[in-house]
N, C-alpha and C positions, 0 to 999 in steps of 0.2 A: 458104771458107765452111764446109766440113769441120769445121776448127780451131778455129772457134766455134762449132757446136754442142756440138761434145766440150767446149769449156772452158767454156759455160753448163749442160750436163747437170752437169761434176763442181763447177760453184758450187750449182747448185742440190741436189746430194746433201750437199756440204758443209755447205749453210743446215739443211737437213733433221735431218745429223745432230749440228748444235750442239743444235737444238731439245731433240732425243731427250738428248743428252748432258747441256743444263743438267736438266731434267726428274729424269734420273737421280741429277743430283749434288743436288739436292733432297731426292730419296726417300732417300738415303746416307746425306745429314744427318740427316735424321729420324729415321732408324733408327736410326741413329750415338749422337744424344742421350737417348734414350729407353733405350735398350740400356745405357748409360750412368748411368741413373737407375735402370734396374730393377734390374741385378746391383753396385751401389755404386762405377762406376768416373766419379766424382764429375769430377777432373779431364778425361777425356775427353768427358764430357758441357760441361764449362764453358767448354771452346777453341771448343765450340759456341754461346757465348755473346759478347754482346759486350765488345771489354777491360776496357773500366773494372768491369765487374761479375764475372768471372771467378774472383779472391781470393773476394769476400764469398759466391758463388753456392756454391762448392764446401766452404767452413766450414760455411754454412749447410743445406747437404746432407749434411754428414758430422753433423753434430749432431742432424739428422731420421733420418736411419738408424740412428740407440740405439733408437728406440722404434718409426716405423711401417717397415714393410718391404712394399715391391709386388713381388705376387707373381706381376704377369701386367700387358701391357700388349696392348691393339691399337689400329693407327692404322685410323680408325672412315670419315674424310673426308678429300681434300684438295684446296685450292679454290686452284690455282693462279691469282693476276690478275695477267697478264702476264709478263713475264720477272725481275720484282724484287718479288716479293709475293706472298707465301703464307696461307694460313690452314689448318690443320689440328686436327680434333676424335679425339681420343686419348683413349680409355678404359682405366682403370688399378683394377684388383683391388689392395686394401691391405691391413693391417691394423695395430693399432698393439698392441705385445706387451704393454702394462699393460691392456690392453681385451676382446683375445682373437678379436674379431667383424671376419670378412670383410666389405670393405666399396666398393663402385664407386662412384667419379669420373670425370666426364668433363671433360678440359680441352680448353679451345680454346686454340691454340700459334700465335702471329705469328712470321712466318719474314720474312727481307727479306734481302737477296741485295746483298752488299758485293765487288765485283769480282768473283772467281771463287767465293767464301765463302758458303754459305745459312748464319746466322745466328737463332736464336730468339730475338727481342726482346722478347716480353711472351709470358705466360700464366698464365690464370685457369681457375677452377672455370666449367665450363659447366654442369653440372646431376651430379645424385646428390650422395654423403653431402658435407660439408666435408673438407677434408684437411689436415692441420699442412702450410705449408708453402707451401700453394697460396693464392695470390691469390684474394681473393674476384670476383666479376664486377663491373663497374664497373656500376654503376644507369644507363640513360640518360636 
């Protein structure tokens, strides 16, 4: 009887600490991507992306980085649902060098969770200025 309590305590610390762990590997990503985006390491942000879009995401980031440049990012919200779905609201300080004028965006960023992999599968302009670059909101 001994022998399983001890082996339901260390399932139940196990369960616990997958929770804590996917959570974290979450937060990683996120940081991962955006840290990615801000300092221009284009390719490390795009392996956070999914394959097929990868090539085009990171051309298409290295082409916005001639002119706007963000200068600051914070992750604002993050609305984990469930173990394979995220949503996260991200505010980004920009500016674009032909324009000169600091300027804040908020995006909201869909994560979705491919085996062990938090993934950003969509994101658009949640509110503040427009940005080159960023998806407009979808109208509902």
């Amino acid at each position: 009887m001994k022998t399983l309590v001890v082996t339901f305590a260390v399932a139940l610390a196990a369960c616990g600490n997958s929770a804590a762990q996917s959570k974290e590997t979450l937060a990683d990503s996120i940081r991962s991507y955006n840290e990615g985006i801000r300092w221009g390491r284009f390719d490390a942000a795009a392996s956070l992306r999914p394959a097929k879009e990868r090539s085009q995401f990171a051309d298409d980031m290295d082409k916005r980085a001639k002119d706007v440049k963000i200068t600051d990012y914070d992750i604002i919200k993050v609305d984990q649902k469930g173990e394979r779905l995220a949503t996260v609201q991200v505010k980004m300080s920009w500016y674009s060098d032909t324009e000169g004028t600091l300027h804040e965006t908020h995006a909201m960023q869909t994560w979705e969770r491919h085996g062990q992999t938090w993934l950003m599968v969509e994101e658009s302009r949640f509110r503040g200025a427009e940005m080159p670059g960023l998806a407009e909101k979808l109208k509902d």
